[in-house]
C-alpha positions as CSV (number, residue, x, y, z in Angstrom):
1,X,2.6,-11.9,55.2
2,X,4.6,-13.7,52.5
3,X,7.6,-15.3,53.2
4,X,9.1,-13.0,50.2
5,X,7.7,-10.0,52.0
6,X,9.5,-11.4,55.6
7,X,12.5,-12.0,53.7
8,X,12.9,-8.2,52.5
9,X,11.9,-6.5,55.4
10,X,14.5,-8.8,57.6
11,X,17.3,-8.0,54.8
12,X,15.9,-4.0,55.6
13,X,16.3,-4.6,59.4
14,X,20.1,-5.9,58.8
15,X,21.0,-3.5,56.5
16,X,19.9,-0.7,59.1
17,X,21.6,-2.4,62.1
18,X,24.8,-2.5,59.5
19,X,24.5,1.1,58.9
20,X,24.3,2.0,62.5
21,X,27.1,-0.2,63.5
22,X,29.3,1.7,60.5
23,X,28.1,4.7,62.1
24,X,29.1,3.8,65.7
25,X,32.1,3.0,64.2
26,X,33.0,5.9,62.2
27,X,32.4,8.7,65.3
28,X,34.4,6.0,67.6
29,X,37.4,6.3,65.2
30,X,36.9,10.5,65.1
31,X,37.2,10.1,69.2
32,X,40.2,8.4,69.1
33,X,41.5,10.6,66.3
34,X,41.3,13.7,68.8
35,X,42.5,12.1,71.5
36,X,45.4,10.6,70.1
37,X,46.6,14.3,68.6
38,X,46.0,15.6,71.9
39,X,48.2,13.4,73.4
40,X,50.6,14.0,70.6
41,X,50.6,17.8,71.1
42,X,51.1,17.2,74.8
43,X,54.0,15.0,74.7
44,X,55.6,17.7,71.6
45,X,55.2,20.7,74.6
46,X,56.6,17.9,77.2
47,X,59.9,16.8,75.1
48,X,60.3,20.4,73.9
């Protein structure tokens, strides 16, 4: 292979791992979201 052709398909590779990482990122963040509004609603029902 050339070193030009190397060169692109590492630059694919770390743009896909990029990607995935945003991605991981993204649904961790939606998790949290829920969580913390049920936590939210819980302590609303608690204080009254």
């Amino acid at each position: 292979m050339e070193a030009l052709t190397v060169v692109v398909l590492a630059n694919a590779i770390a743009w896909l791992g990029i990607g995935g990482y945003l991605a991981f990122i993204t649904l961790s963040q939606r998790r949290l979201a829920q969580r913390l509004a049920l936590l939210e609603s819980a302590a609303r029902r608690i204080d009254g």
